[in-house]
VEXNU-600861 format. One record per residue (C-alpha): x, y, z. Coordinates in Angstrom, 2 decimals. Example, Ala and Ser with C-alpha at 12.3 -4.5 7.8 and 13.67 -1.06 7.14 Angstrom:
BEGIN
<pt><x>12.30</x><y>-4.50</y><z>7.80</z></pt>
<pt><x>13.67</x><y>-1.06</y><z>7.14</z></pt>
This chain:
BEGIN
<pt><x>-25.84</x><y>-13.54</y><z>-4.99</z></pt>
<pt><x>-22.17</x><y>-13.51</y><z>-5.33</z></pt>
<pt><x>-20.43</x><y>-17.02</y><z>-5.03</z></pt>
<pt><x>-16.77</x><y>-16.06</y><z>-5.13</z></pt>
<pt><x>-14.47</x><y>-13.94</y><z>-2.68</z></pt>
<pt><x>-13.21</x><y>-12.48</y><z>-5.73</z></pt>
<pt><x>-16.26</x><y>-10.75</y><z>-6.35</z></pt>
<pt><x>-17.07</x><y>-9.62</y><z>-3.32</z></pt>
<pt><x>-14.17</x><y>-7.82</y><z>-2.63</z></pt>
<pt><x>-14.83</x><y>-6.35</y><z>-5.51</z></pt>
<pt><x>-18.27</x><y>-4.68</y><z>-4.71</z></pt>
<pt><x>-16.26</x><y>-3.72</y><z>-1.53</z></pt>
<pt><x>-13.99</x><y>-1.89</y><z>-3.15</z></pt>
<pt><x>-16.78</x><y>-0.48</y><z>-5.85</z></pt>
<pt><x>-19.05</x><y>0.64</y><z>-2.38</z></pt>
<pt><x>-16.25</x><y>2.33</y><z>-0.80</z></pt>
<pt><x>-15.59</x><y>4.35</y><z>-4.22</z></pt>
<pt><x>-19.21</x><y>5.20</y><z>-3.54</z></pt>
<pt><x>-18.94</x><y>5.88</y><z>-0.42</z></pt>
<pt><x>-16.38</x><y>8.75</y><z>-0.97</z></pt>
<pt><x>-18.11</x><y>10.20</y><z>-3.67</z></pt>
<pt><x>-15.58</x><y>9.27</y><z>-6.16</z></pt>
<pt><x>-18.43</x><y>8.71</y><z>-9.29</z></pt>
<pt><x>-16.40</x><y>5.68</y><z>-10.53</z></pt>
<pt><x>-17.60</x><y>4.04</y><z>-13.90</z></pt>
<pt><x>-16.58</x><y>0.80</y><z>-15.10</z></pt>
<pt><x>-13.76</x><y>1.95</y><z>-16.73</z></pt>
<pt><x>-11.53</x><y>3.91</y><z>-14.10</z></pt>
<pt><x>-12.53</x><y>1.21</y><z>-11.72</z></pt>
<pt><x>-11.22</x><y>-1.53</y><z>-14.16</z></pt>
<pt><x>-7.89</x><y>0.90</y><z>-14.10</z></pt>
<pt><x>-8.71</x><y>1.22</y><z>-9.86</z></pt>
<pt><x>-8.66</x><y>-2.62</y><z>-9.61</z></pt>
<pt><x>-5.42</x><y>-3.35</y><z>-12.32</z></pt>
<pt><x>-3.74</x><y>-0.74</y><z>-9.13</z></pt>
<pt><x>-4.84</x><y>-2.65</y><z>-6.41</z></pt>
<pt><x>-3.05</x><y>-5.76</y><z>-8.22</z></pt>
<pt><x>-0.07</x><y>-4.23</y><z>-8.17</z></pt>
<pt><x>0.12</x><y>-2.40</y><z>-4.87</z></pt>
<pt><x>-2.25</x><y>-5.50</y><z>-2.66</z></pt>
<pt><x>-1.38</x><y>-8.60</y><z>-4.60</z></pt>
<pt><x>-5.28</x><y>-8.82</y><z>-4.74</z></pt>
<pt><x>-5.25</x><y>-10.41</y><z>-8.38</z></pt>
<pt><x>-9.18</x><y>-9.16</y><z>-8.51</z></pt>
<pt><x>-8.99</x><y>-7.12</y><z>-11.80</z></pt>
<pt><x>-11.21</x><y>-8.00</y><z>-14.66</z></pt>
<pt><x>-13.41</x><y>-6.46</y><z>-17.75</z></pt>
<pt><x>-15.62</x><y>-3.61</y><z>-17.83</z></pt>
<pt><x>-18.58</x><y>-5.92</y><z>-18.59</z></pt>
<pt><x>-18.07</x><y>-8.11</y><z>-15.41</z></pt>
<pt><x>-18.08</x><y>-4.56</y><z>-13.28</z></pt>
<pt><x>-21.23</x><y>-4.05</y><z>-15.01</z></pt>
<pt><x>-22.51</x><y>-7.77</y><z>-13.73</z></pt>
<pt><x>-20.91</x><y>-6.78</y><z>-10.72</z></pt>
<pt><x>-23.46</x><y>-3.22</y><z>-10.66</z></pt>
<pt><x>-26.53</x><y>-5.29</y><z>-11.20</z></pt>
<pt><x>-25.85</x><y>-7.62</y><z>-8.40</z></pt>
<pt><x>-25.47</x><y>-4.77</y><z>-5.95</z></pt>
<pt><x>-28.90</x><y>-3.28</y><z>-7.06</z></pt>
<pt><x>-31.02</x><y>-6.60</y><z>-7.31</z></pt>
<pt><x>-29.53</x><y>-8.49</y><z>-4.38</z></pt>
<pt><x>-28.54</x><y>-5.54</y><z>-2.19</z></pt>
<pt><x>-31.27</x><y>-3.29</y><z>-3.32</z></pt>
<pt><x>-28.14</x><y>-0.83</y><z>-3.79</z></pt>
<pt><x>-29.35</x><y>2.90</y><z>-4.78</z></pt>
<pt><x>-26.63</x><y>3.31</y><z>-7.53</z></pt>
<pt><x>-27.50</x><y>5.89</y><z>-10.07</z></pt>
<pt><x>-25.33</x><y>6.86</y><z>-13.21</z></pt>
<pt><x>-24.47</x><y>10.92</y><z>-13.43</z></pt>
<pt><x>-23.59</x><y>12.12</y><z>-16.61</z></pt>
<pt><x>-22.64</x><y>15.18</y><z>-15.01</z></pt>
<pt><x>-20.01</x><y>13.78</y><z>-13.04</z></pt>
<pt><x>-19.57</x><y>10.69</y><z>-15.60</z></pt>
<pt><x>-20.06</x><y>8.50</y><z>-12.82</z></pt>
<pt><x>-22.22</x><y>6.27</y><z>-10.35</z></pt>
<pt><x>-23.35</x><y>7.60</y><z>-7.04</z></pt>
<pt><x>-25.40</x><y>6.48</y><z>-4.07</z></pt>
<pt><x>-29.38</x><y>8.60</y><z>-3.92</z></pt>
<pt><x>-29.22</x><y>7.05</y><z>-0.25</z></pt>
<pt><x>-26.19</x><y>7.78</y><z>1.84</z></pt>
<pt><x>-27.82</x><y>5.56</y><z>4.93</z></pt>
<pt><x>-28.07</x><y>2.38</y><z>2.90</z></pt>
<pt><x>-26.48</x><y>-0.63</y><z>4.46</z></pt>
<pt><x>-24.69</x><y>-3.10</y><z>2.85</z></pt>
<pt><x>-25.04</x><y>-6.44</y><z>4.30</z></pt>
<pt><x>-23.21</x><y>-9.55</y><z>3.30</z></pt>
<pt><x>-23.85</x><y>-12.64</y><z>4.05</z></pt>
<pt><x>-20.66</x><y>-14.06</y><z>3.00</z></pt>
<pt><x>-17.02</x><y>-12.19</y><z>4.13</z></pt>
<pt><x>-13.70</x><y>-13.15</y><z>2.45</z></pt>
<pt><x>-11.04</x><y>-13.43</y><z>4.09</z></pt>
<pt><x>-9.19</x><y>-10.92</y><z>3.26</z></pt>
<pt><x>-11.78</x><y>-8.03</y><z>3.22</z></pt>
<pt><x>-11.85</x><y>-9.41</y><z>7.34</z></pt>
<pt><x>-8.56</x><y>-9.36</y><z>7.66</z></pt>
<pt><x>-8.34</x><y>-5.46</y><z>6.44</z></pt>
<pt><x>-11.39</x><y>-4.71</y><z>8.48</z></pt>
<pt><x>-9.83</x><y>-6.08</y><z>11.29</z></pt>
<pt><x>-6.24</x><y>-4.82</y><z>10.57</z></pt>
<pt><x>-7.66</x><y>-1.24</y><z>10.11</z></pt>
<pt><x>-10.17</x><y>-1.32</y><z>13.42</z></pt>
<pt><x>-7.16</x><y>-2.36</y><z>15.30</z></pt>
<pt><x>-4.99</x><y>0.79</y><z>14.36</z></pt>
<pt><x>-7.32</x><y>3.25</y><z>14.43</z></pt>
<pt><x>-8.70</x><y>2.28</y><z>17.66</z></pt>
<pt><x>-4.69</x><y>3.00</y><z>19.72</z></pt>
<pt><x>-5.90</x><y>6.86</y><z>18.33</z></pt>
<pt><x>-9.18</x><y>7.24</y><z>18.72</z></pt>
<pt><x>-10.00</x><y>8.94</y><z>21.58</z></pt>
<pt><x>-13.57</x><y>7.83</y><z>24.14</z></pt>
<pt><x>-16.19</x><y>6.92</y><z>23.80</z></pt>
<pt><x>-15.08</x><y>5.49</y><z>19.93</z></pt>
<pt><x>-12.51</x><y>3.72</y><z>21.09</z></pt>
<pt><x>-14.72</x><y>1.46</y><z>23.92</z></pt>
<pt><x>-17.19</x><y>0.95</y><z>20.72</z></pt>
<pt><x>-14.26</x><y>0.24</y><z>17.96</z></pt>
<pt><x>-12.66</x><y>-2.54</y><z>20.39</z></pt>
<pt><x>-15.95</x><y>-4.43</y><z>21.40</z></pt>
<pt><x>-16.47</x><y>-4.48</y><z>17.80</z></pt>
<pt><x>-12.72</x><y>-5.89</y><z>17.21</z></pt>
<pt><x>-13.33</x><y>-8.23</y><z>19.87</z></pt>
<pt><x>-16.97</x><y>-9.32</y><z>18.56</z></pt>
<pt><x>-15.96</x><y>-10.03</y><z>15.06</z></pt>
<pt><x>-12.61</x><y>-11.70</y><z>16.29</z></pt>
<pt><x>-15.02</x><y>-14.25</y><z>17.92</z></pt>
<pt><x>-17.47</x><y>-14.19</y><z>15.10</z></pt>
<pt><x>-15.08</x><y>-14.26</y><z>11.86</z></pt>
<pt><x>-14.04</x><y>-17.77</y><z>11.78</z></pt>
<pt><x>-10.73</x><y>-16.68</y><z>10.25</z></pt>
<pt><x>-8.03</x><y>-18.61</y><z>11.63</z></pt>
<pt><x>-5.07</x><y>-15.96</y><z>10.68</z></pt>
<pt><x>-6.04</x><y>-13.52</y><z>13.39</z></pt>
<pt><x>-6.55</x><y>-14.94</y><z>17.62</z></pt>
<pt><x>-7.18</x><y>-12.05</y><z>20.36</z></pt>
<pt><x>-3.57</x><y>-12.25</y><z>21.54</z></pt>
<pt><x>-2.30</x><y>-10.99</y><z>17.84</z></pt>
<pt><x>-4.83</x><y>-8.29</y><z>17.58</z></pt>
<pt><x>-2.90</x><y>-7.13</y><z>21.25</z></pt>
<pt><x>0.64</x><y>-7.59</y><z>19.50</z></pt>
<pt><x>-0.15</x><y>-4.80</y><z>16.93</z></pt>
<pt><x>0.77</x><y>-1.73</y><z>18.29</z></pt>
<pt><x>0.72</x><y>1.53</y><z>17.12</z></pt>
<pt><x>3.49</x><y>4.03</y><z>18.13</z></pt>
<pt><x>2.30</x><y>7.11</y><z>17.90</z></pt>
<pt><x>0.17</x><y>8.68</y><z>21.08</z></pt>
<pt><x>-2.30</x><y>11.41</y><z>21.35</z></pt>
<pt><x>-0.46</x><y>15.03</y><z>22.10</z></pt>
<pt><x>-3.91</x><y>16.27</y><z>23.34</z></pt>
<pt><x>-7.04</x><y>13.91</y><z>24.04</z></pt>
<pt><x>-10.41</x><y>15.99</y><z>23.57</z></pt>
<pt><x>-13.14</x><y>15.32</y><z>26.14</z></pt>
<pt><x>-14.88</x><y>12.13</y><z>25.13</z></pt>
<pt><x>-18.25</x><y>13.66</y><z>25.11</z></pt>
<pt><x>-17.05</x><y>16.55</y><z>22.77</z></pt>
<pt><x>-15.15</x><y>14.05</y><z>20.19</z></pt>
<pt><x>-18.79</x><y>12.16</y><z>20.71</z></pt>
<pt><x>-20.95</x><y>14.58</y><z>19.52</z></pt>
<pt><x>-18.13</x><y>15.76</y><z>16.52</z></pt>
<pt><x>-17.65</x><y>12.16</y><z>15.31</z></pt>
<pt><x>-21.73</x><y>11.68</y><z>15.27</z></pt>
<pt><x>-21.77</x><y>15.06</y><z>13.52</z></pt>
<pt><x>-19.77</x><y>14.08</y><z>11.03</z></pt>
<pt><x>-21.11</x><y>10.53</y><z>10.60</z></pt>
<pt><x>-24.86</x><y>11.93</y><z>9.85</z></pt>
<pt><x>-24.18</x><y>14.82</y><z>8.16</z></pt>
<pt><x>-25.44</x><y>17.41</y><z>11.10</z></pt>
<pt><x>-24.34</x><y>20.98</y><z>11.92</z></pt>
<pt><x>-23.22</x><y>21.88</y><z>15.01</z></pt>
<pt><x>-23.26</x><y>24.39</y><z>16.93</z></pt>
<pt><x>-20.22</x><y>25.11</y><z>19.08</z></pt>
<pt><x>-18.07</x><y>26.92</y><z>21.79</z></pt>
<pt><x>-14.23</x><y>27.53</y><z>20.49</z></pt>
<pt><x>-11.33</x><y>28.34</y><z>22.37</z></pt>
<pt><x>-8.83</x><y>29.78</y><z>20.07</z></pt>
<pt><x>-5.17</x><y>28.86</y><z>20.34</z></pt>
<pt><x>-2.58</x><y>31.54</y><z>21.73</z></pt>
<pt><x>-1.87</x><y>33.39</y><z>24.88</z></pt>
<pt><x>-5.75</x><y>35.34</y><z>25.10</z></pt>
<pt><x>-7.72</x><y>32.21</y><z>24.33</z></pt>
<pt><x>-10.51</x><y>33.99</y><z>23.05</z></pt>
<pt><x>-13.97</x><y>32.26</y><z>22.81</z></pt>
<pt><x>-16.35</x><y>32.02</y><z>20.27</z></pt>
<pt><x>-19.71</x><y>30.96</y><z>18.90</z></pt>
<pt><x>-20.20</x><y>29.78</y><z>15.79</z></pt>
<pt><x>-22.40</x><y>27.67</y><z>13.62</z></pt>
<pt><x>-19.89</x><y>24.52</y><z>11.75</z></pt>
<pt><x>-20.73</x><y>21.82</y><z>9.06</z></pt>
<pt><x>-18.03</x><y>19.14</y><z>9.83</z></pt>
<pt><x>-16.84</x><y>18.01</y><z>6.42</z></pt>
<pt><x>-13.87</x><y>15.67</y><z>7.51</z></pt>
<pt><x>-12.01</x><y>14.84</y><z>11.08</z></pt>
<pt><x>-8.20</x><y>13.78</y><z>10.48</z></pt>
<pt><x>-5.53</x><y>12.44</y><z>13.05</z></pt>
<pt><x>-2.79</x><y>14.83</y><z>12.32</z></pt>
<pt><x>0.53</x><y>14.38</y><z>14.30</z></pt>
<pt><x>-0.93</x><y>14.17</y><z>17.14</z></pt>
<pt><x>-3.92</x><y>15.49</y><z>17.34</z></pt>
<pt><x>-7.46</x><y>15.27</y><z>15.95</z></pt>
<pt><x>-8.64</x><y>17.88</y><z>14.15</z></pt>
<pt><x>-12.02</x><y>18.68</y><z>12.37</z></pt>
<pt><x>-12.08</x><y>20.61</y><z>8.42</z></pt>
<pt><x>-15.34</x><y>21.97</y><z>7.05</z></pt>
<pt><x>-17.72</x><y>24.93</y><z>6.65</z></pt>
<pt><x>-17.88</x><y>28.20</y><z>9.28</z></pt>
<pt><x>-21.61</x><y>28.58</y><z>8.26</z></pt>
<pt><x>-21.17</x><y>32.50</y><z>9.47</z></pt>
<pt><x>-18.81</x><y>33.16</y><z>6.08</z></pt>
<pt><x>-19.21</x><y>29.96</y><z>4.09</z></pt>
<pt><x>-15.22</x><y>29.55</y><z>4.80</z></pt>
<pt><x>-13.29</x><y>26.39</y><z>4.80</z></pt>
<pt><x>-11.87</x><y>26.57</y><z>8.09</z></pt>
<pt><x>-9.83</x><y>23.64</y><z>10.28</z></pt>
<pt><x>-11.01</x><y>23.68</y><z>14.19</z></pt>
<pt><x>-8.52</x><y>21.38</y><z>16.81</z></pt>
<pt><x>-11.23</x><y>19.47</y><z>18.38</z></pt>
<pt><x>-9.22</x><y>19.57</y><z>22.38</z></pt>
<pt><x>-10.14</x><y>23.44</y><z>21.25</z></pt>
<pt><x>-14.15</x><y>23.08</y><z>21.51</z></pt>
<pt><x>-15.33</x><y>23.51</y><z>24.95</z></pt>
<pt><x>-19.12</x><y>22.83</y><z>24.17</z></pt>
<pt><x>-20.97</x><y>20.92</y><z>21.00</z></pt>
<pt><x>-24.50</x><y>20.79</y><z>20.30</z></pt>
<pt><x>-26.53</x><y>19.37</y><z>17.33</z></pt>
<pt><x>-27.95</x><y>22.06</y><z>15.40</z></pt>
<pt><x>-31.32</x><y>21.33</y><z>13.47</z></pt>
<pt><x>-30.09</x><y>21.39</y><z>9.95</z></pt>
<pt><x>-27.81</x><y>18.96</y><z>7.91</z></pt>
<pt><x>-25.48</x><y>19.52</y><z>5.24</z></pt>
<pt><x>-24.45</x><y>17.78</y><z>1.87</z></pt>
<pt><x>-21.20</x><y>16.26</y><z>1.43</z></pt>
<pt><x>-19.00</x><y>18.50</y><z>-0.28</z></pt>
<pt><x>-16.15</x><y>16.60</y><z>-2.62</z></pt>
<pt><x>-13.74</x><y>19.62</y><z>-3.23</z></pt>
<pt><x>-13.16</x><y>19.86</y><z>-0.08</z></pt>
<pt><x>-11.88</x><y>16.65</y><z>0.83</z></pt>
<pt><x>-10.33</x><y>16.94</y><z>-3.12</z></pt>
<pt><x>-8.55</x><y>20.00</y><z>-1.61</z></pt>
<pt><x>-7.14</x><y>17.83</y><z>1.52</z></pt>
<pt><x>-6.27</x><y>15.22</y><z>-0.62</z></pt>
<pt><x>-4.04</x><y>17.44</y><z>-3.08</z></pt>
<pt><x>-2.74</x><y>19.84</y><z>-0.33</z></pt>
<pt><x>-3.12</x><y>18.06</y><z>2.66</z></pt>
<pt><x>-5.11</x><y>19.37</y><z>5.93</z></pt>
<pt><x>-3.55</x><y>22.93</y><z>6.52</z></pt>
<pt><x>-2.97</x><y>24.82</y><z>3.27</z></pt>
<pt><x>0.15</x><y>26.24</y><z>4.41</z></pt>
<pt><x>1.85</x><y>28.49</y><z>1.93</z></pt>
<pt><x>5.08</x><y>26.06</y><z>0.59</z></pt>
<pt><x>8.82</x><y>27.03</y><z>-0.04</z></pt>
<pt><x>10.16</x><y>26.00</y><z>-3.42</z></pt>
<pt><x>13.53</x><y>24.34</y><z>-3.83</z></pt>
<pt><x>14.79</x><y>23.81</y><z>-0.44</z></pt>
<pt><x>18.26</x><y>22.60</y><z>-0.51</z></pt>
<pt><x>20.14</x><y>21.35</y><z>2.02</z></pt>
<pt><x>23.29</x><y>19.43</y><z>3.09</z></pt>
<pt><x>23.15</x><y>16.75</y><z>5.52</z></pt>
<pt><x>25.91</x><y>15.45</y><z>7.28</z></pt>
<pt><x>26.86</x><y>11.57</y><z>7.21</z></pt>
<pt><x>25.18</x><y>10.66</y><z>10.95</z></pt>
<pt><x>22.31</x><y>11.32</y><z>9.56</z></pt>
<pt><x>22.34</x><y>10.37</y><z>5.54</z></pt>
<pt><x>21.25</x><y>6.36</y><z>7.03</z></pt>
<pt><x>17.72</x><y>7.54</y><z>7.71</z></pt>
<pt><x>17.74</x><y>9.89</y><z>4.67</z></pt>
<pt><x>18.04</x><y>7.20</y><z>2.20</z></pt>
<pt><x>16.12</x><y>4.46</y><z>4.29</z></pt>
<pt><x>13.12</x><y>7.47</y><z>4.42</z></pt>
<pt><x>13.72</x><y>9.01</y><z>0.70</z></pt>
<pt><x>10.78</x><y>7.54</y><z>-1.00</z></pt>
<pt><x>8.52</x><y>7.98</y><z>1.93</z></pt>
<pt><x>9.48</x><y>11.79</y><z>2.12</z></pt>
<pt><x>10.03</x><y>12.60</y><z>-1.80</z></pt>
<pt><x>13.49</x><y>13.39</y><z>-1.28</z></pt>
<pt><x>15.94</x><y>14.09</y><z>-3.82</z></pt>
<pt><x>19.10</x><y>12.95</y><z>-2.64</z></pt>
<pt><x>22.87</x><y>12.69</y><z>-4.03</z></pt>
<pt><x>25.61</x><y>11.57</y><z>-2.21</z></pt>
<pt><x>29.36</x><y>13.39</y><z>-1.48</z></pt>
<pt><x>32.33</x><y>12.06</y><z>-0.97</z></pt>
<pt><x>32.78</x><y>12.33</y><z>2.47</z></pt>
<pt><x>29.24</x><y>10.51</y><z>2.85</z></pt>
<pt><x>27.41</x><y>13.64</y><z>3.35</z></pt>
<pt><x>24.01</x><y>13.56</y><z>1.43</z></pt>
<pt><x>22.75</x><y>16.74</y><z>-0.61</z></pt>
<pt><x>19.03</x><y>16.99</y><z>-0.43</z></pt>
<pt><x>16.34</x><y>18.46</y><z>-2.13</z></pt>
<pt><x>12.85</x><y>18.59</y><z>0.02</z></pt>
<pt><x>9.66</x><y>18.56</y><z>-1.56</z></pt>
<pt><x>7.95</x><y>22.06</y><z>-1.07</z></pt>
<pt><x>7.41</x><y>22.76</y><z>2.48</z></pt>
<pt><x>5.58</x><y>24.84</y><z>5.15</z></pt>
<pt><x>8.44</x><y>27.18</y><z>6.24</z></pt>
<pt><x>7.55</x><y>26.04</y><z>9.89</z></pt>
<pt><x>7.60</x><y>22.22</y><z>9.17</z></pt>
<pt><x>11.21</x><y>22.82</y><z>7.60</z></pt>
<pt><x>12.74</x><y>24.98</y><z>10.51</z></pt>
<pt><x>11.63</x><y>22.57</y><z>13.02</z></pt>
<pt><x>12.91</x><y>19.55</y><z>11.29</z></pt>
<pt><x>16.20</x><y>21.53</y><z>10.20</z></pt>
<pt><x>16.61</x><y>22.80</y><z>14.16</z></pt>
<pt><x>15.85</x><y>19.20</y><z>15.58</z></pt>
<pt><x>18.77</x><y>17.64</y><z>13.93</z></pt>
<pt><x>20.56</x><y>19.12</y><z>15.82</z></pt>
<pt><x>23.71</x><y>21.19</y><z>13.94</z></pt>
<pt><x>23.90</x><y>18.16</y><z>11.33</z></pt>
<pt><x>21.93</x><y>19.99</y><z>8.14</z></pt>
<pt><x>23.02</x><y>23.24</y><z>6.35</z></pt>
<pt><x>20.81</x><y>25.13</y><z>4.21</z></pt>
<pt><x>22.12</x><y>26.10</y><z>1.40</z></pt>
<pt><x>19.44</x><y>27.76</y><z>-0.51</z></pt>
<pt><x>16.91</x><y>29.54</y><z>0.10</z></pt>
<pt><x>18.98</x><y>32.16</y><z>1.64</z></pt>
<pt><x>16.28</x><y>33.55</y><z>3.67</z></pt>
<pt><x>15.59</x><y>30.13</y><z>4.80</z></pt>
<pt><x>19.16</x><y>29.94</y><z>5.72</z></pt>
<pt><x>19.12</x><y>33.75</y><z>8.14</z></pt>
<pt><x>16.19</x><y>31.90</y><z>10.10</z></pt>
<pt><x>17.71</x><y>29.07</y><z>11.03</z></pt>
<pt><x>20.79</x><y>31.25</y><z>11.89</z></pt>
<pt><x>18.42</x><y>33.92</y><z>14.26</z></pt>
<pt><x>16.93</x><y>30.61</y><z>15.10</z></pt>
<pt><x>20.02</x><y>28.81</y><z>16.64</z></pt>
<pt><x>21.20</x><y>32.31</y><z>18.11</z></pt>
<pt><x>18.30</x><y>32.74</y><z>19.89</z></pt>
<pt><x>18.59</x><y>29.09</y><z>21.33</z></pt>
<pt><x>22.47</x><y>29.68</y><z>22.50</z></pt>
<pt><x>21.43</x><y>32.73</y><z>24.28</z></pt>
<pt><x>18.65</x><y>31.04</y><z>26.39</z></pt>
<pt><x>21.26</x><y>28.38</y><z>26.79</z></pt>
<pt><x>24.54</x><y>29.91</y><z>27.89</z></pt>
């Protein structure tokens, strides 16, 4: 059994890996750990041996399925369901579970949210841990509210869905002014909080087609009888090109006037800007590529203090853009 919060956090971090399907061996988790030092301050990085000690612990004490696959070069769970039980928490691994139930349950819409909080408030009661009290969990607030809020017993049967593994077989309202409906057959692969919303990504079994549904958009759910298997590249594919593959515009250059340049610089890492600065305290910026829509919006909403100065095309649509507004506004 493991005697030190150093190793447990450890395993934590290893069953997670596993968890996502990430195949890690002991040598890109060695690198995984020597990143979590210097991003978390979690000074838990160590040899590729004692990740090996740390392997046969999780299979003799936890009974942990952990198989090695040499064609992914990596271990991997044979039993998705198993349950990893400790019976000793650090700290710090319930401060983060704590920290993250907190957050995620201000977004997540009923019946999850009732279930998320009575498990805040259980393990609040339960932990021991001195650095959190009820009254601090309530400070944390999270500033960003739901746009839509799907019906609690549709967002029930999705997030279940998607927990187990287990088709479903739904009613869709498509967006626009006919709101066409439509059944279909849907393996769902991920469910992300995107601006606002909640959204599910996975497989239209009708066409095998990645496809991205906007769960406030399903009027019915049922289970269907079959499962699926996790598939990787898809949530690779989110990862690299986040949840709507939009089609992105190169080299978007703009200038920005100086009311705005304070929140430029204070957001430039956040955003991947590229930013220089004139002398009249303008800013010239560079965006990272961009959904054309995402740009206009954010170009419009400022308000007359950007200018685009290439593309040029880019440019004419935020001109028909702003003429269009001063028409409807004169």
């Amino acid at each position: 059994m493991p005697v030190n919060k150093k190793q447990i956090l450890r395993m934590i971090k290893f069953v997670a890996e596993l968890r996502k399907n990430s195949y890690p061996n002991t040598y890109s988790f060695v690198r995984k750990l020597r990143e979590a030092d210097d991003n978390e301050n979690l000074n838990i990085s160590c040899s590729e041996r004692t990740i090996a000690r740390d392997l046969e612990v999780l299979r003799q004490d936890f009974k942990a399925p952990i198989e090695f696959s040499p064609e992914n070069n990596g271990y991997f769970l044979t039993n998705q369901y198993w349950n990893f039980q400790m019976p000793i928490q650090a700290e710090e691994a319930i401060i983060g579970a704590l920290l993250g139930a907190r957050i995620v349950e201000d977004i997540m819409p009923s019946p999850v949210k009732e279930r998320i909080k009575s498990a805040v408030d259980e393990a609040v009661t339960s932990s021991g841990s001195d650095f959190f009290d009820q009254a601090c969990l309530e400070s944390l607030l999270v500033a960003s509210a739901c746009k839509t809020i799907p019906e609690a017993a549709i967002f029930e049967k999705v997030f279940q869905a998607w927990r187990t593994r287990r088709r479903l077989k739904l009613t869709y309202k498509k967006g626009g002014p006919e709101s066409e409906l439509s059944e279909r057959l849907f393996d769902p692969h991920i469910i992300a909080y995107h601006k606002g919303n909640w959204y599910t990504k996975g497989v239209n079994c009708e066409d095998g087609k990645v496809i991205v549904l906007a769960i406030f958009r399903i009027q019915e759910a049922a289970f269907a009888a079959q499962h699926f298997d996790k598939n990787k590249k898809i949530l690779d594919d989110m990862q690299k090109n986040g949840l709507f593959d939009y089609p992105k515009i190169e080299n978007i250059q703009l200038r920005c006037s100086a009311d705005i340049a304070y929140y430029l610089l204070e957001q430039k890492d956040a955003k991947k800007l590229k930013i220089s600065n004139n002398a009249d305290g303008s800013l010239n910026v560079l965006l990272p590529p961009s959904p054309e829509h995402e740009a206009l919006r954010w170009i419009l909403g400022e308000g007359g203090n950007i200018e685009v100065l290439e593309p040029k095309y880019l440019r004419e649509k935020v001109r028909q853009a702003a003429k269009g507004i001063l028409e409807k506004n004169a």
